[in-house]
C-alpha positions as CSV (number, residue, x, y, z in Angstrom):
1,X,0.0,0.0,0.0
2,X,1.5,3.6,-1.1
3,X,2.7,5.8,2.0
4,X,0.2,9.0,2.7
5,X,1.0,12.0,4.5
6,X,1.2,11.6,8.4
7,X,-2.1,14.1,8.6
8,X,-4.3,12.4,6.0
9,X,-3.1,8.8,7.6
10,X,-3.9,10.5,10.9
11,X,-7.3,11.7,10.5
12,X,-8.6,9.0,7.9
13,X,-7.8,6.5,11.0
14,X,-9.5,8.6,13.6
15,X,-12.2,8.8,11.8
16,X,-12.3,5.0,11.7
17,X,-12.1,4.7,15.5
18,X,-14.5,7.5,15.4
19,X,-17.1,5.2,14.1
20,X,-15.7,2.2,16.0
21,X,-16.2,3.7,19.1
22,X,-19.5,4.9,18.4
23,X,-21.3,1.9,16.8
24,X,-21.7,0.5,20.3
25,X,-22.8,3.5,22.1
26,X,-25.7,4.3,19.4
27,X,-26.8,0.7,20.7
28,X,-26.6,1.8,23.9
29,X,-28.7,4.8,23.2
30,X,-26.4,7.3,24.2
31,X,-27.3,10.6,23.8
32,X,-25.9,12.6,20.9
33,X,-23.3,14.7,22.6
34,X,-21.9,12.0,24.0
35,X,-21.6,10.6,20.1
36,X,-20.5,13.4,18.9
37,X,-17.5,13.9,21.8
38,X,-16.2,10.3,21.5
39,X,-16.2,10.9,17.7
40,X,-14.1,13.8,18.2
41,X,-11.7,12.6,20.1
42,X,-10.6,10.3,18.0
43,X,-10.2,12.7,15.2
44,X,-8.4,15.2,17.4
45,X,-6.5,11.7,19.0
46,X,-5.1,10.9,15.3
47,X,-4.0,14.1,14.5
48,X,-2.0,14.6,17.6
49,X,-0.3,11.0,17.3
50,X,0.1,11.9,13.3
51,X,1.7,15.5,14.2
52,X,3.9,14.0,17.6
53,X,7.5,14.0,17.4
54,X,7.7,11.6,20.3
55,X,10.8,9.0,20.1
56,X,8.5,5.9,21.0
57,X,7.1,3.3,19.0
58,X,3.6,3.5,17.2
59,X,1.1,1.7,19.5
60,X,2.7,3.1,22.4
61,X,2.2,6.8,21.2
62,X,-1.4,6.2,20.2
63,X,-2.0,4.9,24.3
64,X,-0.3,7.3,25.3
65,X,-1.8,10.5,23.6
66,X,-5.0,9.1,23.7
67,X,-5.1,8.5,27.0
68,X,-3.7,12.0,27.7
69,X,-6.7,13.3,25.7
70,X,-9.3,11.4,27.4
71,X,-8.5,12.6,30.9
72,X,-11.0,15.5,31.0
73,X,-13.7,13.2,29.8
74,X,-12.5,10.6,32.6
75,X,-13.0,13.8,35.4
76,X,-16.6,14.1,34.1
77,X,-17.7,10.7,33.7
78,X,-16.1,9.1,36.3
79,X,-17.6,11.8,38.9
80,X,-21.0,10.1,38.9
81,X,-20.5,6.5,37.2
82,X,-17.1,5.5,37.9
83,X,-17.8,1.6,37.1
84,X,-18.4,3.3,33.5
85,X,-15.0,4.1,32.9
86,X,-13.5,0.0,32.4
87,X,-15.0,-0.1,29.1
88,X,-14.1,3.3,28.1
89,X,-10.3,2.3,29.1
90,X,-10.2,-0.6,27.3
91,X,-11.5,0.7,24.1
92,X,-9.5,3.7,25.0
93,X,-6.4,1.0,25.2
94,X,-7.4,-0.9,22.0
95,X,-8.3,1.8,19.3
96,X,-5.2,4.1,21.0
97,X,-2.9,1.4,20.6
98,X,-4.4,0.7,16.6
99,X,-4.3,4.2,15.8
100,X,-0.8,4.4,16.8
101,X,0.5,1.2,14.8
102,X,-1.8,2.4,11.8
103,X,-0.2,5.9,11.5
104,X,3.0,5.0,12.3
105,X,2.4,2.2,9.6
106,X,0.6,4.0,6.5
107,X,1.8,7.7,7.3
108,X,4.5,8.7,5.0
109,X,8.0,9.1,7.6
């Protein structure tokens, strides 16, 4: 497969784990601005990894930064249903990890 530019690689994925993420929660009947947030962040998650100049591998970036960007969510969900937040870090964990590997693998060096 031909090498695109870190950017494109980076939001063209986020916008994969975008609808990833929120597949699941339209099942669950989340509301909308919930939807639309999670969306976002993954967006906004693969543009940061794309545009990092962090010396680390891939997968380990995409944890890390997405992670990093989740944090203010975390503060607001976690206030009130903090049992919630296991399946947001594991998805958090996978599609972080994916995004990484996928940028780091497809975006152009």
């Amino acid at each position: 497969m031909e090498k695109i530019s870190k950017i494109k690689a980076g939001i063209v994925f986020g916008i994969i784990a975008g609808v990833i993420d929120v597949i699941p929660m339209i099942f669950q009947e989340l509301t909308w601005d919930a939807n639309i947030s999670a969306f976002s962040l993954w967006v906004i998650a693969g543009f940061m990894i794309a545009t990092s100049n962090l010396k680390i591998g891939g997968a380990l970036k995409g944890i890390l930064i997405s992670f990093l960007l989740l944090i203010p969510s975390v503060i607001l969900i976690g206030w009130d249903h903090p049992t919630s937040l296991v399946p947001i870090f594991i998805m958090t964990l996978i599609l972080g990890s994916s995004l990484g590997y996928f940028i780091n693998r497809f975006g152009e060096k």
